[in-house]
N, C-alpha and C positions, 0 to 999 in steps of 0.2 A: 504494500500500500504506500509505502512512504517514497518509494522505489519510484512508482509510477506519478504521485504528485511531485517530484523532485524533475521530471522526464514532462510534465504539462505544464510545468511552473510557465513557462518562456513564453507556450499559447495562451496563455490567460493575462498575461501580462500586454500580451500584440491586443489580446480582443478590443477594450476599450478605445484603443486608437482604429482598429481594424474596420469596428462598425459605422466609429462616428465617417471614415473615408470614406465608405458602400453607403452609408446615408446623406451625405453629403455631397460627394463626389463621382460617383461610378453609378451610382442610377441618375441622377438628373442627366448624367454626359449618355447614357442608353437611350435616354427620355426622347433627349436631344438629337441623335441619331435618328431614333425612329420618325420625328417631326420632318427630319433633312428628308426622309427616303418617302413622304405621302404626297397623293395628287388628291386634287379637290377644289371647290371653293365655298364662300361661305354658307351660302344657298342650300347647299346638296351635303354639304360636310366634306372628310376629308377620310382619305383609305392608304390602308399603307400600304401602297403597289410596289414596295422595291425599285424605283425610280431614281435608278444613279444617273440619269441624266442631268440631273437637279447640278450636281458636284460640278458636271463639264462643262452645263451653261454658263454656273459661276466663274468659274476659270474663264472661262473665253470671255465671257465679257467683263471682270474685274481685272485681267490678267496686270496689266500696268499697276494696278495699286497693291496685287500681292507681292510681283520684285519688288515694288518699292518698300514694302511690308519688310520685305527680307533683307533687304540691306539696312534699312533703319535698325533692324534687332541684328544683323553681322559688325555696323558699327558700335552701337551699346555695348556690344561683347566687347569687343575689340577695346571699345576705350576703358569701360570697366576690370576687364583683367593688368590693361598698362597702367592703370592709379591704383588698383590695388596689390598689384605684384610687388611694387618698392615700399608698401607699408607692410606687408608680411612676410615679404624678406629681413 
């Protein structure tokens, strides 16, 4: 007995934190998912048809603002590792 709560200590220790990120995090991002993949409107409602065209539209027509998306968060990187590299060195 003592064997085996010695060998679960560690899971029960994760849970706490485990549940608040599945309730917090990991089902609204499902949630969310599922909303990206439904065809509908408001009239009629809305059906989850697995509709990855949803994904390509965006791309094709946001595509300019996602590189620029991408190099804004390449420079942040960039400049945040060079100011913080010679303070934690």
């Amino acid at each position: 007995m003592r064997g085996l709560r010695a060998r679960l200590a560690p899971y029960f220790l994760i849970l706490p934190g485990g549940l608040w990120l599945a309730i917090f995090f990991v089902i609204p991002t499902l949630i969310l998912i599922s909303f990206s993949l439904m065809q509908g409107n408001s009239v009629d409602g809305f059906n989850l048809t697995w509709h990855w065209q949803n994904y390509t539209h965006a791309i094709s027509t946001y595509r300019d603002q996602f590189i620029r998306s991408m190099w804004y968060g390449l420079a942040a990187t960039i400049l945040c590792i060079a100011l913080s590299y010679p303070m934690a060195y």
